[in-house]
LUMKOLKE-747284 format. One record per residue (C-alpha): residue in three letters; x, y, z. Coordinates in steps of 0.001 Angstrom, whole numbers, plus 500000, padded with zeros to 6 digits. Layout:
BEGIN
<r rest="ALA" x="X" y="Y" z="Z"/>
...
This chain:
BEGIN
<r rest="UNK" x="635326" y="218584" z="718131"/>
<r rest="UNK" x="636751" y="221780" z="716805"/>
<r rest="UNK" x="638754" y="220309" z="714645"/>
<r rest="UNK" x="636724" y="217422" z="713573"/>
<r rest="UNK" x="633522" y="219589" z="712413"/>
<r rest="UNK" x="634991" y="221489" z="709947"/>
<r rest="UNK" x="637291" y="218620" z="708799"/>
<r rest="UNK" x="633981" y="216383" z="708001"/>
<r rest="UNK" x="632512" y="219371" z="706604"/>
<r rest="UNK" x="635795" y="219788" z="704621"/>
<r rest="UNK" x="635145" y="216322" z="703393"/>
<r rest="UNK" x="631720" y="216990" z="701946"/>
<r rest="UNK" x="633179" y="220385" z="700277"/>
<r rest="UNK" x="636005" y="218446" z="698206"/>
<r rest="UNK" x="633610" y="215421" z="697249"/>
<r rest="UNK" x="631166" y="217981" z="696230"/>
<r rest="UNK" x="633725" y="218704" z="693449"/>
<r rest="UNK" x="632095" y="218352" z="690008"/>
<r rest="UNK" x="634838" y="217529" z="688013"/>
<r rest="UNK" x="632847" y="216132" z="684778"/>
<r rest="UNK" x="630896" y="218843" z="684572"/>
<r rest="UNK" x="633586" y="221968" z="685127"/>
<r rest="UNK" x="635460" y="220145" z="682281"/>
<r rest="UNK" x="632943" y="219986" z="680232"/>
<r rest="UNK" x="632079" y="223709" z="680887"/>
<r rest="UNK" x="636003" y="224888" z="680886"/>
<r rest="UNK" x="637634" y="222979" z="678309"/>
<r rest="UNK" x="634444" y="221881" z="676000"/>
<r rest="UNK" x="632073" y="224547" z="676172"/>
<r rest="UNK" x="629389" y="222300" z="677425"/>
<r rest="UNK" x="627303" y="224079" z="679111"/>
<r rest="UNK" x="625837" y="220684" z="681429"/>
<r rest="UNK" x="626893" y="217295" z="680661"/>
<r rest="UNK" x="624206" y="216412" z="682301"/>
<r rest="UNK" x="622321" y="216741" z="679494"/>
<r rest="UNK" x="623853" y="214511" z="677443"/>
<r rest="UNK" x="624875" y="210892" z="677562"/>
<r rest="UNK" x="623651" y="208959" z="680161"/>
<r rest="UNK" x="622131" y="211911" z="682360"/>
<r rest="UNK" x="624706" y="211979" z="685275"/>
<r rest="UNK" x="628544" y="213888" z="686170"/>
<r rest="UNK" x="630426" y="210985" z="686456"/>
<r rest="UNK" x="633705" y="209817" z="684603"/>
<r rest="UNK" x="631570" y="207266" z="682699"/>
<r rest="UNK" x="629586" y="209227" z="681511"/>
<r rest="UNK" x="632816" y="211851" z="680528"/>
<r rest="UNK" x="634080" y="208635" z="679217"/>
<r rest="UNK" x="631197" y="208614" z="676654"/>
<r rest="UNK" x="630531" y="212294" z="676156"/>
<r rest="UNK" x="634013" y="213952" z="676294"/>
<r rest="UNK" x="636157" y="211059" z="674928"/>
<r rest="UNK" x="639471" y="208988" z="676600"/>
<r rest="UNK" x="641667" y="212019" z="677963"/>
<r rest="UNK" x="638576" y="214214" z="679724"/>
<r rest="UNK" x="637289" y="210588" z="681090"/>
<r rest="UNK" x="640475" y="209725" z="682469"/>
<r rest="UNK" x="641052" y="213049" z="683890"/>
<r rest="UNK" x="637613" y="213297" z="685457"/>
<r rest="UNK" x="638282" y="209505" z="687076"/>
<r rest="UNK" x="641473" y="210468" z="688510"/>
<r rest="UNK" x="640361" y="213354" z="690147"/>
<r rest="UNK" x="637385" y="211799" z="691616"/>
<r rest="UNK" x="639188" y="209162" z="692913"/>
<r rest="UNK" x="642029" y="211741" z="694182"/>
<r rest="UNK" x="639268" y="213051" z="696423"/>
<r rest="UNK" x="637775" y="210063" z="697693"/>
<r rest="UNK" x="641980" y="209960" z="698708"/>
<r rest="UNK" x="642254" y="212570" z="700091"/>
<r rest="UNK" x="638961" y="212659" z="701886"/>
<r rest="UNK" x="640036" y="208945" z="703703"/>
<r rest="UNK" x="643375" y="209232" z="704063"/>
<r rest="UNK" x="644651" y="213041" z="703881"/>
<r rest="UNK" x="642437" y="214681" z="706029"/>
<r rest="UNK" x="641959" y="212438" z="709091"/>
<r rest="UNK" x="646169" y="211816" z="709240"/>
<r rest="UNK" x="645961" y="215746" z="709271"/>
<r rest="UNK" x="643682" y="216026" z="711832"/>
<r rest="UNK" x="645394" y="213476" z="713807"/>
<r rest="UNK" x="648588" y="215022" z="713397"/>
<r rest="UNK" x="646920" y="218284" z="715324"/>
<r rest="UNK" x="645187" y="216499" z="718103"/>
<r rest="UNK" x="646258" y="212735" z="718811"/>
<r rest="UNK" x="643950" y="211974" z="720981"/>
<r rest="UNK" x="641938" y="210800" z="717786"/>
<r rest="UNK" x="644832" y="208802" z="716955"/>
<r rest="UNK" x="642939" y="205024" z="718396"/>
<r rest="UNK" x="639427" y="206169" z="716258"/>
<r rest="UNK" x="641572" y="206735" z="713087"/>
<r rest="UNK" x="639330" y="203982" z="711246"/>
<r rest="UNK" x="636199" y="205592" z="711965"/>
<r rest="UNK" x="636977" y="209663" z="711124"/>
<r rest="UNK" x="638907" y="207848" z="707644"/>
<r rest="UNK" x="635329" y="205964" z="706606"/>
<r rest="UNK" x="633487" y="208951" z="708094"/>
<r rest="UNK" x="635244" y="211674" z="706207"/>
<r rest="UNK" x="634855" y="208966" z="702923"/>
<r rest="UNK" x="631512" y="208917" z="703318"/>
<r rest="UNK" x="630808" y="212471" z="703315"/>
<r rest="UNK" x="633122" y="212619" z="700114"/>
<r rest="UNK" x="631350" y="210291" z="698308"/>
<r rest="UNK" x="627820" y="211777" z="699630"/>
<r rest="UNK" x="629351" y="215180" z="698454"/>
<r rest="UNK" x="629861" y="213615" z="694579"/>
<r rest="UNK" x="626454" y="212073" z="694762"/>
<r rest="UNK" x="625122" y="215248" z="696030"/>
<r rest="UNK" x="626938" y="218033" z="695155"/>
<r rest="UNK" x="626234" y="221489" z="696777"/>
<r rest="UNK" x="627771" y="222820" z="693815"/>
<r rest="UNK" x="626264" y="221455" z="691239"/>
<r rest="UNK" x="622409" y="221546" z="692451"/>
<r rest="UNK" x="623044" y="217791" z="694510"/>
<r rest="UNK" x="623040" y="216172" z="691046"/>
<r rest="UNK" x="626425" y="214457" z="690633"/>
<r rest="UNK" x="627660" y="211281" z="689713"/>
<r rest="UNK" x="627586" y="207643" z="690876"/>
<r rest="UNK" x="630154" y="208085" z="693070"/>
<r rest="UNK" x="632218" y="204798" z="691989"/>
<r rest="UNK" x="635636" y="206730" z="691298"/>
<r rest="UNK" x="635195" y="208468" z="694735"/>
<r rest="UNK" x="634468" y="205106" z="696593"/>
<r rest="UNK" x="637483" y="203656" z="694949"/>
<r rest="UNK" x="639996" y="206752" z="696176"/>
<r rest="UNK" x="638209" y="206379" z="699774"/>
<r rest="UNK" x="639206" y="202506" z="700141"/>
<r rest="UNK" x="642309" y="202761" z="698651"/>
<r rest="UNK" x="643009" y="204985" z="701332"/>
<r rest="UNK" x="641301" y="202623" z="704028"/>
<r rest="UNK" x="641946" y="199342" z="702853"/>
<r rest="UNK" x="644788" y="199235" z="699862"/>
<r rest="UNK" x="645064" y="194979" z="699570"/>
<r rest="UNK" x="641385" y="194834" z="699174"/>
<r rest="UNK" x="640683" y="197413" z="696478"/>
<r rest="UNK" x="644414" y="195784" z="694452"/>
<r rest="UNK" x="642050" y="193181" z="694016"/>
<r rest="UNK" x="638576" y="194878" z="693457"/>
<r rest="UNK" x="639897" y="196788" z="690061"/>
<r rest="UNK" x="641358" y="193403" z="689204"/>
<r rest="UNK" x="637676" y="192018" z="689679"/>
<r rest="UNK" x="636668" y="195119" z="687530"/>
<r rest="UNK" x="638586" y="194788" z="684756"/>
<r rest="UNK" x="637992" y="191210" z="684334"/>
<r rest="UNK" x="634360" y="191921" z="684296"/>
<r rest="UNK" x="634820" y="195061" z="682093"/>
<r rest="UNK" x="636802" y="192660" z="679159"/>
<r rest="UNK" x="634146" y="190020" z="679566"/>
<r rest="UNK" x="630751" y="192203" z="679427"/>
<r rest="UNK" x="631382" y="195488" z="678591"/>
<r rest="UNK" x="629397" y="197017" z="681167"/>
<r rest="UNK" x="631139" y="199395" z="683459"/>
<r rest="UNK" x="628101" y="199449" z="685512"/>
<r rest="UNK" x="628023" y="195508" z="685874"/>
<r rest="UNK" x="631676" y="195836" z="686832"/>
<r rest="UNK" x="631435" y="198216" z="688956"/>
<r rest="UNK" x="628409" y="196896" z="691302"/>
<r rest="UNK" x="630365" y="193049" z="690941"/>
<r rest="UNK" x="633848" y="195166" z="692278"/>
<r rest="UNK" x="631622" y="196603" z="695401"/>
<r rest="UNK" x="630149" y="193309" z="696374"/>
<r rest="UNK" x="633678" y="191394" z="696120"/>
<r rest="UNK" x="634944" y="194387" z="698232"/>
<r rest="UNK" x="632356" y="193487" z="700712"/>
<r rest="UNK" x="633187" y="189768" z="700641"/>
<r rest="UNK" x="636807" y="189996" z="700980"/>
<r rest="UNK" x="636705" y="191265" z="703886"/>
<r rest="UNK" x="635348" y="188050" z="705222"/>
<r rest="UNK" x="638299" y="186087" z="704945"/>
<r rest="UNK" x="639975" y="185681" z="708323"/>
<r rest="UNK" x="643929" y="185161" z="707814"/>
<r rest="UNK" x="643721" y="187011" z="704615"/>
<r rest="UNK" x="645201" y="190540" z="703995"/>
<r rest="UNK" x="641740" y="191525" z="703452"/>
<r rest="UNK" x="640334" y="190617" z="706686"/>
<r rest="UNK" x="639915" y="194272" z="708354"/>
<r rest="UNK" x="642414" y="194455" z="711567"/>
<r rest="UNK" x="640935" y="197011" z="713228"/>
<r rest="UNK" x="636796" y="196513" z="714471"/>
<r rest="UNK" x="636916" y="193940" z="711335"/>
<r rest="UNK" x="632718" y="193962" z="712520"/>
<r rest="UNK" x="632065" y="197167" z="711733"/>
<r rest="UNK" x="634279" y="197314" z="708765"/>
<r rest="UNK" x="633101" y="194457" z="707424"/>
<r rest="UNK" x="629007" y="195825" z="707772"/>
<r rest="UNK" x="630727" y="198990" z="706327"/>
<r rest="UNK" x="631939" y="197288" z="703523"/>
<r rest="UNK" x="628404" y="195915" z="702505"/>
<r rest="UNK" x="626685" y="199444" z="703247"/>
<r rest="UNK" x="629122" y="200573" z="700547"/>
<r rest="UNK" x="628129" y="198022" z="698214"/>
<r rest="UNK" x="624743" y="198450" z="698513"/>
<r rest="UNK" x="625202" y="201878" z="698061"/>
<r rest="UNK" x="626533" y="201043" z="694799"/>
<r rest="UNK" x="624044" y="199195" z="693544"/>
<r rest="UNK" x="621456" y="201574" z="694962"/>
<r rest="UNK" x="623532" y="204281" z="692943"/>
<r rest="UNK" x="622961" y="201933" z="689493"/>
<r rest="UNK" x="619296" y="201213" z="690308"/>
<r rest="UNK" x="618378" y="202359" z="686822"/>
<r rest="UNK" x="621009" y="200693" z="685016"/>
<r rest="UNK" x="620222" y="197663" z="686695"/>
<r rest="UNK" x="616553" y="198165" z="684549"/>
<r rest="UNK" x="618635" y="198762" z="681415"/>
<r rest="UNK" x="620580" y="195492" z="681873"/>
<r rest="UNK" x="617693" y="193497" z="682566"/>
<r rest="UNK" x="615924" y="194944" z="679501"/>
<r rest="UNK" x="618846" y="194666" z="677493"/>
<r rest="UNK" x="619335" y="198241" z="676588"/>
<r rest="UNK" x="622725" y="199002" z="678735"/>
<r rest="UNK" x="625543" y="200895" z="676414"/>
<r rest="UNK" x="628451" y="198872" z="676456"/>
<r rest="UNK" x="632053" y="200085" z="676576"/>
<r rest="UNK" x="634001" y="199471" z="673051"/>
<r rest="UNK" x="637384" y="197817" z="674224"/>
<r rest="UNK" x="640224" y="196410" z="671906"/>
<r rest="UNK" x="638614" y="198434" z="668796"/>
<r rest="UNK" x="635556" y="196391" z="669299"/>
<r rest="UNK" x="632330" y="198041" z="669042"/>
């Protein structure tokens, strides 16, 4: 338990990272991104405030903690006391959680962060890598069809959360596939809890759509 406190808290700290909005500050003399675009420090919204490079950069490194967070940390920890080595499922989805509920809620940035979709995707890739292969591909197919990263991004988290239903699939979850499994749908609701008001915007119509291909 010595160890494993300040490890979770550890988590928290590095999802509590706000990337978009220390770029913004550092390299575009935005004082709160925040305040522009869509409202929220998230690489979308970097994406459409900051352009292609500080988007990119701001995805990467959100995913890089949700990484780090689910896979770094709890091998570390195990690697100090391996007694912890059987319940290394449950401190990798517990120190993911408390990455992504440190990007959602940032103590550094006044708990007002991002959607925490980037972070999500760098916690699973570190839990379950087959799985999220095929989530992006379900983004990305979504993305080129609709436009709407936050369409794809809710229809990724649900097919993450389906997968994982398959039995003799390299999705199905081989350890406690039950509690990875309800895991899997917590995360997805999460996401669409997360989207809640973009979910209003696509029913009314009035969701921004990502230009792709030169389209507009």
């Amino acid at each position: 338990m010595l160890l494993l406190i300040p490890t979770l808290l550890l988590a928290y700290l590095l999802g509590s990272i706000p990337t978009a909005l220390w770029v913004g500050r550092w390299f575009f003399d935005l004082k709160d991104i925040r305040e522009h675009g869509s409202g929220n420090a998230g690489a979308t919204n970097t994406f459409r405030v900051l352009g292609k490079k500080a988007g990119s950069f701001v995805l990467l490194v959100d995913a890089l903690k949700g990484f780090v967070a689910a896979y770094g940390l709890p091998h570390w920890l195990i690697n100090h006391d391996a007694s912890l080595a059987p319940y290394l499922v449950f401190v990798q989805l517990a120190c993911g959680a408390l990455a992504v509920v440190g990007h959602i809620y940032p103590v550094f940035a006044q708990f007002r962060g991002g959607k925490g979709v980037a972070t999500i995707l760098g916690m699973m890739l570190g839990v379950a890598p087959a799985t999220v292969g095929v989530c992006i591909l379900v983004f990305l197919l979504m993305l080129s069809i609709w436009r709407y990263v936050s369409l794809s991004s809710m229809t990724a988290g649900v097919a993450f959360a389906l997968l994982q239903l398959l039995p003799g699939t390299p999705f199905y979850p081989r350890q406690y596939p039950g509690f990875m499994i309800g895991f899997g749908f917590v995360l997805a609701g999460l996401l669409i809890y997360t989207h809640r008001a973009n979910i209003g915007r696509l029913r009314s119509g009035t969701e921004s759509r990502v230009p792709l291909w030169g389209k507009k």
